[in-house]
C-alpha positions as CSV (number, residue, x, y, z in Angstrom):
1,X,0.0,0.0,0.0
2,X,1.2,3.7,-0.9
3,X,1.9,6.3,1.5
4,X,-2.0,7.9,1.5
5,X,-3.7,4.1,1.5
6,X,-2.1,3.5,4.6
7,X,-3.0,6.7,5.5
8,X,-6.6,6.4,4.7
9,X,-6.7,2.5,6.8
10,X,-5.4,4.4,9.7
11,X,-8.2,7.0,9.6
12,X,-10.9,4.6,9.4
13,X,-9.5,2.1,12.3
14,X,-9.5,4.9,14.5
15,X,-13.0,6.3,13.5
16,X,-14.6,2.5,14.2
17,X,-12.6,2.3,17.7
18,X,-13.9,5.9,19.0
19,X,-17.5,4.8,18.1
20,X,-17.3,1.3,20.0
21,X,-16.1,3.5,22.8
22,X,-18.9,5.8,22.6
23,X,-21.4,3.3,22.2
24,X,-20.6,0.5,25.1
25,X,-18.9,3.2,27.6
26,X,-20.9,6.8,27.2
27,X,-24.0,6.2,25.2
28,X,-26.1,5.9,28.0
29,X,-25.1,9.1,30.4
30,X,-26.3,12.8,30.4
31,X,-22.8,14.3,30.0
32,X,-23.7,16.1,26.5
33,X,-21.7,18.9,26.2
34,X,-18.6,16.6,27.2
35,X,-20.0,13.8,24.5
36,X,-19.9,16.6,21.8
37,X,-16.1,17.5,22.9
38,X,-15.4,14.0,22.7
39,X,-17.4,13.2,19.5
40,X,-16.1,16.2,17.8
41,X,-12.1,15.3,19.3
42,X,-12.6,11.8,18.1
43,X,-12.8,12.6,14.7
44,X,-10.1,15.4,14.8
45,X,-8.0,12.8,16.5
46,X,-8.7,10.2,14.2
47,X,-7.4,12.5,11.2
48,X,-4.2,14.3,12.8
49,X,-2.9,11.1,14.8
50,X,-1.2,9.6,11.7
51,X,0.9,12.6,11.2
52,X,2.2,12.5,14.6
53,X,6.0,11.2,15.1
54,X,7.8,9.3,17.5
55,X,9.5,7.2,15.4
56,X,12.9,9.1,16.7
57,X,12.1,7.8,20.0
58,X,10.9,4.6,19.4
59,X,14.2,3.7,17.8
60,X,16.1,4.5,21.1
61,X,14.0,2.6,23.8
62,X,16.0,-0.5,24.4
63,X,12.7,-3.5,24.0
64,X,12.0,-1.7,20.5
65,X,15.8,-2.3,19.5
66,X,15.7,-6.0,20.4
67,X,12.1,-6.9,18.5
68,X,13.8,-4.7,15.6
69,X,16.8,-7.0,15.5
70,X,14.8,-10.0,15.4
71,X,12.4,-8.4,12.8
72,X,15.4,-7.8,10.8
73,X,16.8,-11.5,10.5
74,X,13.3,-12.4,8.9
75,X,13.5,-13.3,5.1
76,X,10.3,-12.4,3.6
77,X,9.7,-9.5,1.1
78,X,7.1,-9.8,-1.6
79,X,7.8,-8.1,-5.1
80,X,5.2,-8.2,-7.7
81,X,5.0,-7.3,-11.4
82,X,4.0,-3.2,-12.2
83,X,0.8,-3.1,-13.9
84,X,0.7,-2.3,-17.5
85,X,-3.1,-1.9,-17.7
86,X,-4.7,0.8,-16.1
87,X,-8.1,-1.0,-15.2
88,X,-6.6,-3.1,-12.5
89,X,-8.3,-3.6,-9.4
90,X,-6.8,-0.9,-7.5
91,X,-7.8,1.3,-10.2
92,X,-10.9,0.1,-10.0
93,X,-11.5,0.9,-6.4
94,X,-10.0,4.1,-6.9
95,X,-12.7,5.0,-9.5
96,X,-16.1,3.6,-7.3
97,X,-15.0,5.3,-4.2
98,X,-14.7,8.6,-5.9
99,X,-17.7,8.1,-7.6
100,X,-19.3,7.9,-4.6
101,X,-17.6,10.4,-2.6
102,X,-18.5,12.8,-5.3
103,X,-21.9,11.9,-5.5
104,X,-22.1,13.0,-1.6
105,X,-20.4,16.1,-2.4
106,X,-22.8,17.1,-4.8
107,X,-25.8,16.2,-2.3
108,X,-24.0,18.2,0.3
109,X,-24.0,21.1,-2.1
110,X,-27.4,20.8,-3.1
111,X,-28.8,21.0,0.4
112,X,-26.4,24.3,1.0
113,X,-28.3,25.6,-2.1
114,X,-31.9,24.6,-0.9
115,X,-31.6,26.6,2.7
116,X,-30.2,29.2,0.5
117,X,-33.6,29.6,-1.6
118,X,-35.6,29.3,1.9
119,X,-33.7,32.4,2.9
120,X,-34.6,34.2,-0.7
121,X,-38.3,32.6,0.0
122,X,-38.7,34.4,3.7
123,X,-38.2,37.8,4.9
124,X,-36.3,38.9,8.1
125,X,-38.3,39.4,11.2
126,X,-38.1,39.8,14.6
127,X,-40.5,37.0,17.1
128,X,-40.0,38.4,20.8
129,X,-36.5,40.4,20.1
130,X,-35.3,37.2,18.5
131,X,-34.0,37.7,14.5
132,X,-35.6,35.2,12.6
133,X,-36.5,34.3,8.3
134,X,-40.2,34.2,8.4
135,X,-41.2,31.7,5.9
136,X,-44.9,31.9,4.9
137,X,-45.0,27.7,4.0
138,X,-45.9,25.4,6.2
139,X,-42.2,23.9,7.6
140,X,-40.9,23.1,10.9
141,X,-39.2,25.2,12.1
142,X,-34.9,24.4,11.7
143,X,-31.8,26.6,12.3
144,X,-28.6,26.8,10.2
145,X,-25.7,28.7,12.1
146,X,-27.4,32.2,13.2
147,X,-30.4,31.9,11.2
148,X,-33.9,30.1,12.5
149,X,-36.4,29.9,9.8
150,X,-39.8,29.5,10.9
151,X,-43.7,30.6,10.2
152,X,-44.7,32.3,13.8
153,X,-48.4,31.9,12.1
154,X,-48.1,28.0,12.8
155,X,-47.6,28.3,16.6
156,X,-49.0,29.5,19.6
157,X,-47.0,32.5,21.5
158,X,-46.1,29.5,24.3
159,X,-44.8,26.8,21.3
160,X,-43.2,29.6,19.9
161,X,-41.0,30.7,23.2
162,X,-40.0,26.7,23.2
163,X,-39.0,26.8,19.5
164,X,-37.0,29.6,20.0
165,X,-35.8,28.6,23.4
166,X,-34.5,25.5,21.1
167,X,-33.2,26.8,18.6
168,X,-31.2,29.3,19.9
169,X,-29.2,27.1,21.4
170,X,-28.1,25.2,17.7
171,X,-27.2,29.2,16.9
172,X,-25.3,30.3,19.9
173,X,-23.4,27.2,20.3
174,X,-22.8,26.9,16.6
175,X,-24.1,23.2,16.2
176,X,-23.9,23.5,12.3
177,X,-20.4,23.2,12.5
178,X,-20.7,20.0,14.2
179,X,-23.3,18.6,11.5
180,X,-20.7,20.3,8.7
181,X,-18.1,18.1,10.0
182,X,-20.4,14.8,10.5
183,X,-21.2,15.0,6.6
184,X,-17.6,15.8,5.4
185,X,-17.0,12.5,7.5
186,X,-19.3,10.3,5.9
187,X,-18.2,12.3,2.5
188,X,-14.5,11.0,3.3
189,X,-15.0,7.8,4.9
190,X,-18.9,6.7,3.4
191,X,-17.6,3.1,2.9
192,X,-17.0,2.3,7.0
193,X,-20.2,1.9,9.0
194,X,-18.8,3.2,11.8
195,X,-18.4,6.9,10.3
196,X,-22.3,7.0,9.6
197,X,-23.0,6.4,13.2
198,X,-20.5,8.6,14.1
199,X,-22.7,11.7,12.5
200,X,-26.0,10.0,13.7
201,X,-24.6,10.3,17.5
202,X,-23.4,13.5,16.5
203,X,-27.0,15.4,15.3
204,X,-28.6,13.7,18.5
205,X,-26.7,14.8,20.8
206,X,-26.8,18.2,19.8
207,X,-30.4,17.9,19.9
208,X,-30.4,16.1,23.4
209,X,-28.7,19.6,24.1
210,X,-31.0,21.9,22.6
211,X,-33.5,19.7,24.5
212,X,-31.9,20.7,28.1
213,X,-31.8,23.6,27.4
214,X,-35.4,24.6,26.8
215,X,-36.0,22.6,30.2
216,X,-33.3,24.4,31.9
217,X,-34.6,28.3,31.0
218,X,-37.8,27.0,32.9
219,X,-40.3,25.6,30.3
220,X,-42.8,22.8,31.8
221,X,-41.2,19.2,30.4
222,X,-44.9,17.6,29.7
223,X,-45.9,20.5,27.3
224,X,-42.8,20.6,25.7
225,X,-42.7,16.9,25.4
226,X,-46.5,17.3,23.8
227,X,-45.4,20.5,21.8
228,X,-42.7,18.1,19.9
229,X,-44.8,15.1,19.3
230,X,-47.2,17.8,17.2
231,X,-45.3,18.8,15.0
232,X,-44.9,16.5,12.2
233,X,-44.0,18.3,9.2
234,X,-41.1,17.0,7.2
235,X,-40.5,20.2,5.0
236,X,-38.1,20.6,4.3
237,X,-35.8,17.6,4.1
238,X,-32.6,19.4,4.8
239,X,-30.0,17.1,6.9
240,X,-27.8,20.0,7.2
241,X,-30.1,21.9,9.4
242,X,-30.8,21.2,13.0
243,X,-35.1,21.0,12.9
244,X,-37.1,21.1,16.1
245,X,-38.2,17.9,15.8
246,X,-35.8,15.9,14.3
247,X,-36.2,11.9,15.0
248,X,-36.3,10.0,16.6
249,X,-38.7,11.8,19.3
250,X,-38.9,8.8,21.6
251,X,-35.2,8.9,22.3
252,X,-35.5,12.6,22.7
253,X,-38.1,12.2,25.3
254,X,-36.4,9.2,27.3
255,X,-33.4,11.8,27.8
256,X,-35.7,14.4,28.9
257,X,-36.7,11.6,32.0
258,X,-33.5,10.4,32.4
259,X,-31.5,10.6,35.9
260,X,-28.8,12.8,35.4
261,X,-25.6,11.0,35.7
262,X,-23.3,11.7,38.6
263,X,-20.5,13.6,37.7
264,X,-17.6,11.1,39.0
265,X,-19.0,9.3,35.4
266,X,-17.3,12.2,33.6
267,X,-14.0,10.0,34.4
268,X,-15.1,7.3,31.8
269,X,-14.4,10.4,28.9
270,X,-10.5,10.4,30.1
271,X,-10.5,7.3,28.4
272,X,-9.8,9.4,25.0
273,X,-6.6,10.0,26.2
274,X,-5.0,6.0,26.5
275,X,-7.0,4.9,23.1
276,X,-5.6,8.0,21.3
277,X,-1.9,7.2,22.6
278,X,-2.1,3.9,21.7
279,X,-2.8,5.2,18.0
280,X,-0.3,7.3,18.1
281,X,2.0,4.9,19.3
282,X,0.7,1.9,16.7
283,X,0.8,4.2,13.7
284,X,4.9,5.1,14.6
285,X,5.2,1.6,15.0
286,X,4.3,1.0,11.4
287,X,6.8,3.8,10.2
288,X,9.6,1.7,12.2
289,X,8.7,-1.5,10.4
290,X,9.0,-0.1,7.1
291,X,12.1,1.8,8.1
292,X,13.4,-1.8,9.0
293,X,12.2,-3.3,5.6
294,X,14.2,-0.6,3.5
295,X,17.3,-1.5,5.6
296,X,16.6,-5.1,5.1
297,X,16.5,-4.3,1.1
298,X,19.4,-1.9,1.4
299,X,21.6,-4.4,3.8
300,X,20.9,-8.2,2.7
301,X,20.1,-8.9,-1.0
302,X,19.5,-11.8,-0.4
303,X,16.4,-11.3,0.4
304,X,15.8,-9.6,-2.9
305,X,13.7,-11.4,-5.3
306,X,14.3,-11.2,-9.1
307,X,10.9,-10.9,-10.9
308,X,12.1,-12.4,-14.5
309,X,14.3,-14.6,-15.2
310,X,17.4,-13.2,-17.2
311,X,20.6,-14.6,-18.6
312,X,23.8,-13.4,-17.3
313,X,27.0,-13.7,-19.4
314,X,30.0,-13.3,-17.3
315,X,33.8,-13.1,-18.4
316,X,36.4,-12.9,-15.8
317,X,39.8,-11.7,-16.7
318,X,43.5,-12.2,-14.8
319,X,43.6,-8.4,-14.2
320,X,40.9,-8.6,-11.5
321,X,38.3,-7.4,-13.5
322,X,34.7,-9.3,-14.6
323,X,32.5,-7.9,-17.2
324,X,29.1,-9.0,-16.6
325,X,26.2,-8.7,-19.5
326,X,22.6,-9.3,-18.3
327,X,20.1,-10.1,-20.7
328,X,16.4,-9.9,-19.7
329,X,13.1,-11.4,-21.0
330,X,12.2,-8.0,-22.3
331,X,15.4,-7.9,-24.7
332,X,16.9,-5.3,-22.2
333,X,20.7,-5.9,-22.3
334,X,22.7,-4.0,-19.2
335,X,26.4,-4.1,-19.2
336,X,28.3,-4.2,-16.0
337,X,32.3,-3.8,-14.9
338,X,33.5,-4.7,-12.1
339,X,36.9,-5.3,-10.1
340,X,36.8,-8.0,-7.7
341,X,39.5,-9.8,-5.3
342,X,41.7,-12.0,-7.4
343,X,42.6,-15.3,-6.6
344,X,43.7,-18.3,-8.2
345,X,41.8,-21.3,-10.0
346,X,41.1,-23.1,-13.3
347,X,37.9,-23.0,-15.7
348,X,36.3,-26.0,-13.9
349,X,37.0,-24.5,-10.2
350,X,34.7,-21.1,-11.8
351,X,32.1,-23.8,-12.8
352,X,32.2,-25.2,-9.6
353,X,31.9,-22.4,-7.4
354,X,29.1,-20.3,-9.5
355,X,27.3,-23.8,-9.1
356,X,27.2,-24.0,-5.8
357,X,26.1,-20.6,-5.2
358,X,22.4,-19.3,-4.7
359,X,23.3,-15.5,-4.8
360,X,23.3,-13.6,-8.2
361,X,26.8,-13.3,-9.6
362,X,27.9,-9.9,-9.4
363,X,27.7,-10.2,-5.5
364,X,30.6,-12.9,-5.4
365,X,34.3,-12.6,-5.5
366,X,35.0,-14.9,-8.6
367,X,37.6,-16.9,-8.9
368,X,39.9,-16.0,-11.8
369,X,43.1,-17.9,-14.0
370,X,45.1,-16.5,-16.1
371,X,42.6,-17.1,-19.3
372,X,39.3,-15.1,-19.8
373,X,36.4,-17.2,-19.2
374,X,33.2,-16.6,-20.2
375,X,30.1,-18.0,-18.5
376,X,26.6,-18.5,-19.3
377,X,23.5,-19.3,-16.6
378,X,20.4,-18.9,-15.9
379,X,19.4,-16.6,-12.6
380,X,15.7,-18.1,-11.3
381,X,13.3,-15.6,-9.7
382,X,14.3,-16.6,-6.3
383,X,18.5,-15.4,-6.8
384,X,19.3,-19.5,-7.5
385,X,21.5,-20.0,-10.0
386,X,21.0,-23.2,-12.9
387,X,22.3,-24.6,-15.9
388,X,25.5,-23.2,-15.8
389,X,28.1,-23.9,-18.6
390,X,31.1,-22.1,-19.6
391,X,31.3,-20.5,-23.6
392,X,34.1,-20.7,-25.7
393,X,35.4,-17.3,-27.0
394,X,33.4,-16.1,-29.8
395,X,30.7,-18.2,-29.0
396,X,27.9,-15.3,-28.6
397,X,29.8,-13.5,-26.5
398,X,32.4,-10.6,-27.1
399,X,35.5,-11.3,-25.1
400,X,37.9,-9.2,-26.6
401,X,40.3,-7.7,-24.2
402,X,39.5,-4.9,-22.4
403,X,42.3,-2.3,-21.4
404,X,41.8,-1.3,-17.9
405,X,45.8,0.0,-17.1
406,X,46.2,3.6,-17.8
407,X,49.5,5.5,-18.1
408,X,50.2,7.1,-15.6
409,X,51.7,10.3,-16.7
410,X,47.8,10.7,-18.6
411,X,45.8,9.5,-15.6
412,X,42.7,9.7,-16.5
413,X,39.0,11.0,-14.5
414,X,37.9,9.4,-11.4
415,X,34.6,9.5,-10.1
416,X,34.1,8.2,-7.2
417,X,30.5,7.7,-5.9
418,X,29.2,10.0,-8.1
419,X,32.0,13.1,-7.6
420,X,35.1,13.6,-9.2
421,X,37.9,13.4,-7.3
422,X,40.8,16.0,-7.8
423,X,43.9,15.1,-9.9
424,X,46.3,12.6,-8.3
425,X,43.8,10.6,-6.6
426,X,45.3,7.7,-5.4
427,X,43.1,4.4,-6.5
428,X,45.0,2.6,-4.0
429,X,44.2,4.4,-1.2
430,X,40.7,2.6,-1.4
431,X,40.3,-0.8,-0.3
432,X,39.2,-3.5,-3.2
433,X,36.7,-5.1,-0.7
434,X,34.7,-1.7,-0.5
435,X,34.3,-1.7,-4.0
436,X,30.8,-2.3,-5.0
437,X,31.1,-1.3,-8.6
438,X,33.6,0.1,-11.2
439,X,32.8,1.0,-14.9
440,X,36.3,1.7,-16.9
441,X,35.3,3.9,-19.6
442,X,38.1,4.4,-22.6
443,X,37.7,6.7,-25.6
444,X,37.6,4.4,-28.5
445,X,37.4,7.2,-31.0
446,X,36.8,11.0,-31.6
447,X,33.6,11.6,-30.9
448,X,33.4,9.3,-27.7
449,X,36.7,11.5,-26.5
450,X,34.2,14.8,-27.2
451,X,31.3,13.4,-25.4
452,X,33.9,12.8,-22.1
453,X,35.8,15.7,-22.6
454,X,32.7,17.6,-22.5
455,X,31.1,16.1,-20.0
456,X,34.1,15.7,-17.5
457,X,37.0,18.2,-18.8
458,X,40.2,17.7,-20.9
459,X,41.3,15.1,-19.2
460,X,38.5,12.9,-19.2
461,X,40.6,12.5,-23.0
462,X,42.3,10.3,-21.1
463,X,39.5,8.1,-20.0
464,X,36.8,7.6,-17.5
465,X,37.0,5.1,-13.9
466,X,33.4,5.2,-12.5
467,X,33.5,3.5,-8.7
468,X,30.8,2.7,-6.6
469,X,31.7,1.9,-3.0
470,X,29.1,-0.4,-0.9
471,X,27.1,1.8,1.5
């Protein structure tokens, strides 16, 4: 998975665990302005927790270190084919779930417009010193930031103290924002369950408080009670707003008769605090892993796989040098030079040894005589190493003699892990088994001299000595 997949997993994991939370531990109390801190902080939480690092300290605690050094020892890495078609099934997936997620934009942005025309429908008014958009339809009365649209014609001057009681609250305390951030949720995340219930907790518990309030500023609970199982108009069908009788009524009623909790249950909200630390500390945990994978791909190859198959001819010459040519299913022919530790042996002592090895050839010191050799074999997909036979000269493979001495009143350019070392470098002073790689680049002919002169200076006219050194 890519870097905003994982991210995306991490997002929805979280979401799903502060619900569970909310539903088994706090569902059931009368805490409801501390459930809307936590309701609203759970989905914050649940989108800021990934970006927060402590991989730097992780790394340094001494049990972390010990599971990290067995982790490492593990040989397993997967590597799989790219794609060449663009409707695979990641692409796929890609395409439904921003389908969808635009179709939810677009409904969001439809209801923004539809309270939009029942402001240019109603007039501004003032009910008992309150600002209000007097609609003349027949609607129940619903709020959206500061404004509350209602008809005052519908209701009595009592039912209208209650609705305004009501809704006042959704304005002052600026419940839309909460319902804004319920739908961008189920915009972002519409595929996990748990984000839908998420905003349904979310628009009844800001009703729950809109509820208390009107009880607390002295109204009688019975007539209110009454006032909301009247009113059953469903215009208009708005989920953005926050209407006066939103469903489901019953469970707006049972909270009205509920025993308030004591307040030694506010304790059971503290348990934000562990469950978002253990994210935190989960998600850096992750970052480690795949901070130990890249090592284990940079460190031991032989954990890397080879995805095709490929033929690699090899010649090995009495100056310490091997030229390895890698062929690939694809046609793709890649030429390598490389010095390597010299020692002695005969043609069948080379057969013998690249036989008996399961790592791909340009990792071994080769054994070399004092005859070029050239070797054909077969590298299988997990690094093993078949059919090996040895080719004559001329036999497919170029083995004319390759130059690699330079005289040494011309030296020519060195570059050493990709800089060019200053003039009287001494190749010596670097150790042959640090040597990872080394391309010897002569000028053949005039126009190969121009390309190196102009690429390295006049006395790349002299020729080229690329060297890698192993990391």
């Amino acid at each position: 998975m890519n870097t905003i997949e994982i991210y995306f997993v991490k997002v929805n994991i979280a979401i799903a665990l502060f619900y569970l939370i909310y539903r088994f531990v706090l569902a059931k109390d009368t805490f409801w302005n501390a459930r809307r801190i936590y309701l609203v902080s759970s989905i914050l939480l649940a989108a800021v927790y990934p970006f927060i690092s402590l991989a730097g300290w992780l790394e340094k605690q001494e049990t972390v270190q010990v599971f990290m050094a067995g982790y490492i020892n593990l040989k397993s890495l997967t590597v799989t084919a790219a794609p060449t078609s663009i409707f695979t099934l990641r692409n796929i997936v890609y395409a439904i779930y921003l389908s969808v997620a635009a179709f939810f934009v677009v409904r969001m942005c439809v209801q923004l417009v539809s309270i939009f025309k029942w402001k240019l429908k109603g007039k501004t008014g003032n009910l008992f010193g309150n600002r209000i958009v007097e609609v003349a339809q027949s609607i129940t009365p619903f709020s959206f930031f500061n404004l509350i649209f209602m008809n005052p014609a519908l209701h009595t001057e009592p039912e209208a103290h209650q609705i305004l009681a009501h809704e006042k609250t959704h304005a002052r305390q600026m419940h839309s924002l909460d319902v804004l951030l319920g739908e961008l949720l189920t915009i972002v995340c519409w595929f996990n369950p748990a984000a839908w219930l998420l905003k349904r907790e979310i628009r009844q518990n800001l009703e729950f408080l809109a509820d208390n309030k009107v009880l607390q500023s002295g109204f009688d609970t019975r007539d209110y009670q009454y006032h909301l199982l009247q009113l059953s108009y469903q215009i208009p069908n708005v989920p953005l707003v926050n209407k006066f009788n939103v469903l489901p009524i019953k469970k707006r009623i049972i909270m009205m008769n509920q025993q308030k909790t004591a307040k030694a249950g506010l304790l059971k909200y503290s348990l934000i605090v562990p469950l978002a630390l253990v994210l935190v500390l989960s998600s850096n945990a992750q970052t480690v892993v795949t901070k130990t994978r890249k090592v284990i791909a940079d460190t031991d190859d032989s954990t890397k796989i080879v995805k095709k198959k490929k033929t690699v001819k090899v010649i090995v010459r009495n100056d310490s040098t091997i030229i390895t040519t890698t062929e690939n299913n694809n046609g793709k022919v890649t030429e390598n030079v490389k010095v390597l530790t010299n020692f002695e042996g005969n043609q069948q002592d080379l057969m013998d040894y690249i036989s008996k090895n399961d790592k791909s050839l340009d990792e071994k010191n080769l054994p070399v005589d004092n005859k070029q050799v050239a070797i054909k074999c077969i590298v299988t997909k997990d690094g093993g190493v078949e059919k090996t036979e040895i080719i004559r000269t001329g036999t497919g493979v170029d083995n004319k003699k390759v130059e690699t001495k330079f005289d040494a009143k011309k030296p020519p350019v060195i570059i050493l892990d990709g800089k060019q070392m200053p003039k009287g470098f001494d190749l010596n002073s670097i150790k042959p088994e640090f040597i990872l790689n080394m391309n010897v680049i002569k000028p053949g002919n005039d126009k190969k001299k121009t390309e190196l002169v102009a690429q390295y200076g006049e006395d790349a006219a002299n020729g080229v000595i690329k060297i890698e050194t192993k990391k």
